[in-house]
C-alpha positions as CSV (number, residue, x, y, z in Angstrom):
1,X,0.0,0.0,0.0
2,X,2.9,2.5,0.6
3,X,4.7,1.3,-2.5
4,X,1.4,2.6,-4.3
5,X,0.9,6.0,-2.4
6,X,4.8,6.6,-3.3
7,X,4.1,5.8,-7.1
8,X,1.5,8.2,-6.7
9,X,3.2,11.2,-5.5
10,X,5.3,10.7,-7.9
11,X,2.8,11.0,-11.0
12,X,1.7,14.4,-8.8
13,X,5.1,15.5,-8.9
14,X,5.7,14.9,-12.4
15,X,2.2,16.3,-14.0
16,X,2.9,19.3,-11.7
17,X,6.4,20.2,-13.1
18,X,5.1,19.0,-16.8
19,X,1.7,21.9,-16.5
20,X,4.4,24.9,-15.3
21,X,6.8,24.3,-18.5
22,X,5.2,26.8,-20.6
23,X,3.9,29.3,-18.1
24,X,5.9,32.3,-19.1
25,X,5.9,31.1,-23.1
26,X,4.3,34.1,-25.6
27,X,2.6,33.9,-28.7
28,X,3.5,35.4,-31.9
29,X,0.4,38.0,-31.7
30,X,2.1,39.1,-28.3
31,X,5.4,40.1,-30.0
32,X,6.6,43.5,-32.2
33,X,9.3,41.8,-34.4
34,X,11.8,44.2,-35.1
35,X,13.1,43.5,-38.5
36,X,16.2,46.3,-38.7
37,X,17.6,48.3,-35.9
38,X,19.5,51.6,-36.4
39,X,21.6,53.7,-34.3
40,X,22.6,57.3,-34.1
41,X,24.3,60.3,-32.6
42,X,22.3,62.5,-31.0
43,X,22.7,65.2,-28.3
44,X,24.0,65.2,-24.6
45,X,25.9,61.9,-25.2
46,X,22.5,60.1,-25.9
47,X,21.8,58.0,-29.2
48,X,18.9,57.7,-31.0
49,X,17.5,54.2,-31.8
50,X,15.6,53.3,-34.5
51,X,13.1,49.9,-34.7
52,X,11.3,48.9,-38.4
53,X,9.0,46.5,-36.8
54,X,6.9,43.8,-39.2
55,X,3.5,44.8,-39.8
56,X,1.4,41.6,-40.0
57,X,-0.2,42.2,-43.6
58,X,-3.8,42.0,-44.0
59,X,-5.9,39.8,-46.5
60,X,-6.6,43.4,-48.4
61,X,-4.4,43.7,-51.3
62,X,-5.8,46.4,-53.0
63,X,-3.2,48.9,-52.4
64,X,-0.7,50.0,-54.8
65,X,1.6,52.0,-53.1
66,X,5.4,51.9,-53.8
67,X,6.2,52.4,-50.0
68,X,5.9,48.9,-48.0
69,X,3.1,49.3,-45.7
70,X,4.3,45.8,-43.7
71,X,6.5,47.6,-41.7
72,X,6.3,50.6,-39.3
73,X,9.3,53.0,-37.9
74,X,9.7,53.8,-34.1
75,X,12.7,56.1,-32.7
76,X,13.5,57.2,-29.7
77,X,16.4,58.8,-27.9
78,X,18.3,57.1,-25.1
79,X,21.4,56.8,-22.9
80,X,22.3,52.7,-24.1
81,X,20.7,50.2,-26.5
82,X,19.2,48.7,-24.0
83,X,17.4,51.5,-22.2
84,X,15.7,52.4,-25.4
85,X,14.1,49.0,-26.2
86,X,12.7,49.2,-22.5
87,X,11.2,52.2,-23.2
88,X,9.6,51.5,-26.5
89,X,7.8,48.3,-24.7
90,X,6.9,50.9,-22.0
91,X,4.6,52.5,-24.4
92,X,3.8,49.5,-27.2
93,X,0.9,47.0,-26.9
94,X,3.7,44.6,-27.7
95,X,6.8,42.9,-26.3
96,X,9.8,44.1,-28.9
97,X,11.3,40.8,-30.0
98,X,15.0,40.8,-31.7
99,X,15.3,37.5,-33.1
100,X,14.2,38.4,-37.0
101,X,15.9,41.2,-36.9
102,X,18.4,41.3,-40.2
103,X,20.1,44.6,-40.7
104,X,21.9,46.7,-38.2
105,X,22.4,50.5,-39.3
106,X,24.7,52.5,-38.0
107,X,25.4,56.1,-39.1
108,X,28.5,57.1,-40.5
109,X,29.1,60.0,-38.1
110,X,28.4,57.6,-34.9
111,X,30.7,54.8,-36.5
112,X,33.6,57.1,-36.5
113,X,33.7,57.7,-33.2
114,X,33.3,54.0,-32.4
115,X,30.8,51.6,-32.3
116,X,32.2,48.9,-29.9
117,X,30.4,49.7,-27.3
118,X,27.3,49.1,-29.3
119,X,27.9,46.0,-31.1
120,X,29.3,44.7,-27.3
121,X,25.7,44.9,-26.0
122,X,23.6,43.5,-29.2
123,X,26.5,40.4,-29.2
124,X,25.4,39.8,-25.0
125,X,21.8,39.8,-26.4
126,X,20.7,36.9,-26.7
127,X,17.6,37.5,-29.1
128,X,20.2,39.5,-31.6
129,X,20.8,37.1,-34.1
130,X,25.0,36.8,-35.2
131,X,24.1,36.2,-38.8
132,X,22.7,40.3,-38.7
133,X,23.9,42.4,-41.6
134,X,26.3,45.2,-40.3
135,X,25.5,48.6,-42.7
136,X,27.2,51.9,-42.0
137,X,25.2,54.6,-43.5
138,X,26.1,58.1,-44.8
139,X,22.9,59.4,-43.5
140,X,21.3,59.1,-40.9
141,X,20.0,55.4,-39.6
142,X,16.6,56.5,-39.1
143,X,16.5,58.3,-42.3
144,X,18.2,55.4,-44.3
145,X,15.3,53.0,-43.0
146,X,12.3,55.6,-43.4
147,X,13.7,55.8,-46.9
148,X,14.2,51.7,-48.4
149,X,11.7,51.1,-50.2
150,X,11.4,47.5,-51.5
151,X,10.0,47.9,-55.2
152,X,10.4,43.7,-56.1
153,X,10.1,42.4,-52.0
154,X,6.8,42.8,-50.3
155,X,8.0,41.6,-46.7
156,X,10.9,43.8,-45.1
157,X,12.9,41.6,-43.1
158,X,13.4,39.4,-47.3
159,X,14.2,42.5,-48.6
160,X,16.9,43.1,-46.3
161,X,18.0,39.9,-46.3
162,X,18.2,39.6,-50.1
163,X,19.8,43.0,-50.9
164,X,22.5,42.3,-48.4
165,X,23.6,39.5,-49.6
166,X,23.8,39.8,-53.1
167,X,27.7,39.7,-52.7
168,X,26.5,36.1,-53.6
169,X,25.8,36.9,-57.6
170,X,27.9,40.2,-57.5
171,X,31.5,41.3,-56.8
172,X,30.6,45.2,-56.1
173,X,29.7,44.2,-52.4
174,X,30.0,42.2,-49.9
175,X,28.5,40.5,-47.0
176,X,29.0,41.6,-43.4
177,X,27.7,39.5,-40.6
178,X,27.6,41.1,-36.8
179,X,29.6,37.4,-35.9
180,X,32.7,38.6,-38.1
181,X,32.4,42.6,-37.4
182,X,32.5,41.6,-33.6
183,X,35.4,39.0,-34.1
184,X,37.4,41.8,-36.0
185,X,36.5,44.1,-33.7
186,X,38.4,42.2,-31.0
187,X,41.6,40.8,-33.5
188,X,44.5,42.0,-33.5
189,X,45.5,41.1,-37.2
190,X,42.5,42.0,-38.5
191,X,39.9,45.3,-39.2
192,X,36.1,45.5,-38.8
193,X,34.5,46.5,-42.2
194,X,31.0,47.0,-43.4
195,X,28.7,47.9,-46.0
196,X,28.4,51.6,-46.7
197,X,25.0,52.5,-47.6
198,X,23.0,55.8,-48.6
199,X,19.7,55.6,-49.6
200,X,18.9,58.0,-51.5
201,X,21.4,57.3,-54.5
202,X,21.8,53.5,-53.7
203,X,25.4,53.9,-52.6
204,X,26.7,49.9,-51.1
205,X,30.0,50.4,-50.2
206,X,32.9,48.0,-48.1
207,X,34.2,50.5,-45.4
208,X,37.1,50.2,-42.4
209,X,38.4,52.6,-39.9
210,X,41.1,53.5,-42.0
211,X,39.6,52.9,-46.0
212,X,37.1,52.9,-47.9
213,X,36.2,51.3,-51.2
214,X,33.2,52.6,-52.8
215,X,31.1,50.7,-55.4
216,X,28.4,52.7,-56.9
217,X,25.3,52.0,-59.0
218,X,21.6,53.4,-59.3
């Protein structure tokens, strides 16, 4: 009889610890999927962060626009990376989520002062996916998202994706993953480079601390 009250605690025990797995576990309609993150200078030693979030796209299709209306633009200023993605989820009816995001823009005049500190905290996060594409823009980050406009890519975070790594089928670029900017970031043989980007006259360019080599088309 003991043997079977034993057994039987047991089974408690176990359905108990099986029913809590998944108590803290979110759906996708609970999450704001950031799909490109930029960062910028701005004033009193403060940056200013920039989030393209995926827009869920409706069954509607009749809209022609040339502008991507799956995707929507959120900026604020802050003291750390960090600090200004708790902020945006102070105010959001979602949780901002990391893990799709595929292009990191930073802007030229913040990358020249350094960016180490930056890509230090999005490497110790572990949503931020290593694979990211790393773009240094001659403009500003914000304006450089607010300004791609896919024309043959409906869904932002493909377009990214695509137009990044068409070092694939071209030689004029190549492509820059957050894994090898951070790794060169920390060699001592080696420098960090990136894609430099301007959106307005479609400039894709392979830029260091100490060159540049610019490829340009339109």
């Amino acid at each position: 009889m003991n043997i079977k009250y034993v057994f039987l605690i047991l089974i408690l025990l176990i359905s108990l610890i099986c029913l809590t797995g998944c108590y803290d576990s979110r759906g996708i309609e609970t999450l704001a999927y950031v799909v490109a993150l930029g960062i910028d200078k701005s004033d009193n030693n403060a940056i200013r962060l920039t989030l393209q979030f995926a827009v869920p796209s409706s069954s509607d299709s009749s809209s022609s626009s040339s502008q991507s209306s799956d995707s929507t633009i959120i900026d604020v200023e802050c003291a750390t990376i960090e600090s200004g993605i708790s902020l945006v989820n102070s105010y959001i009816s979602k949780k901002v989520n990391l893990s799709h995001c595929k292009a990191l823009v930073i802007s030229e005049a913040l990358a020249y002062e350094g960016v180490s500190d930056y890509v230090y905290a999005l490497v110790n996060n572990v949503e931020f996916r290593p694979d990211c594409y790393v773009v240094i823009s001659r403009c500003d980050a914000y304006y450089f998202l607010s300004n791609s406009a896919p024309t043959l890519e409906s869904v932002p975070a493909r377009y990214y994706e695509l137009i990044l790594n068409s070092s694939e089928y071209t030689g004029f670029t190549q492509s820059v993953y957050l894994s090898d900017f951070y790794k060169n970031i920390l060699s001592t043989t080696a420098q960090p480079v990136a894609i430099l980007g301007r959106s307005k006259y479609k400039v894709y360019t392979i830029i260091s601390y100490r060159h540049i080599y610019t490829r340009w088309w339109i």
